[in-house]
Structure formats: structure tokens, C-alpha cells
C-alpha positions as CSV (number, residue, x, y, z in Angstrom):
1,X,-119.6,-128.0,69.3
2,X,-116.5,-127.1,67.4
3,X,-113.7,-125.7,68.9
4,X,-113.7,-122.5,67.1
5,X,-117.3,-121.9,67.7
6,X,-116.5,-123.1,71.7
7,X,-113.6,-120.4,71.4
8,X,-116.2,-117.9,70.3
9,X,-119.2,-118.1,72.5
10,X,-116.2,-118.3,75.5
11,X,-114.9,-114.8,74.1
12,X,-118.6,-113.1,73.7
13,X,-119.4,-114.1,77.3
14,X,-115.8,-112.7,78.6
15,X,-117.1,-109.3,76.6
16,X,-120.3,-109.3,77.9
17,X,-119.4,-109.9,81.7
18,X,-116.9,-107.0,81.2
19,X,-119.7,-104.7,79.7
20,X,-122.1,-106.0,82.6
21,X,-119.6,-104.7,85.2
22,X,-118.7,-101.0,83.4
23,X,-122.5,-100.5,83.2
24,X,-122.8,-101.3,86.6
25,X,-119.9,-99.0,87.9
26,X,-120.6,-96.0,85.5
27,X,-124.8,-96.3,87.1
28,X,-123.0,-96.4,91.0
29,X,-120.4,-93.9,90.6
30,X,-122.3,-91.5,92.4
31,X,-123.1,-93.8,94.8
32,X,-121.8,-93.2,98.6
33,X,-119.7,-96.0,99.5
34,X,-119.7,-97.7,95.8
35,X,-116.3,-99.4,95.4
36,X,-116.0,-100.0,91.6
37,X,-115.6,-103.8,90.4
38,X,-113.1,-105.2,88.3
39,X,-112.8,-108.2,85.7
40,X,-109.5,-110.3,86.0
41,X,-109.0,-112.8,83.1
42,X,-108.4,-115.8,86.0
43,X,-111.9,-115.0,87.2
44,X,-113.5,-115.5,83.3
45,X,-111.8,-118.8,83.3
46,X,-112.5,-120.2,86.3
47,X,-116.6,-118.9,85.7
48,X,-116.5,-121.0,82.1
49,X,-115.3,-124.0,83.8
50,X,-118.1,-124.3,85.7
């Protein structure tokens, strides 16, 4: 795969994982107990490494 194209697909996962976890803490906001998740940028690159 070319780089770019590598560079891409690596920066549409980061946006989806990020829209994945506001989703999820905007539906358990209400939620007794919920503590809200957050995305760090380490965490999206050690999750593409693997």
C-alpha cells in the first residue's frame, strides 16, 4: 500500500474511533455511574501497531 494511502486509512480509523467514543458518552450521559471515555493520540498509535 502506498504510504499516503497507509497515512489515510490510519487517519479515518483515528476519526472513527473518536466518533465511536462521543457516541457512546453522549447515549450514557444520563447514565448513573457512567464516567465519560477519552481518546489520547498515544492510545491510536499504539492500537495501529497492532
Amino acid at each position: 500500500m502506498e504510504n499516503t494511502s497507509y497515512i489515510a486509512l490510519s487517519r479515518q480509523s483515528g476519526l472513527q474511533r473518536q466518533m465511536d467514543i462521543i457516541a457512546n458518552n453522549l447515549a450514557n450521559m444520563t447514565t448513573t455511574g457512567f464516567k465519560g471515555e477519552k481518546m489520547m493520540f498515544s492510545q491510536h498509535l499504539v492500537k495501529s501497531r497492532d
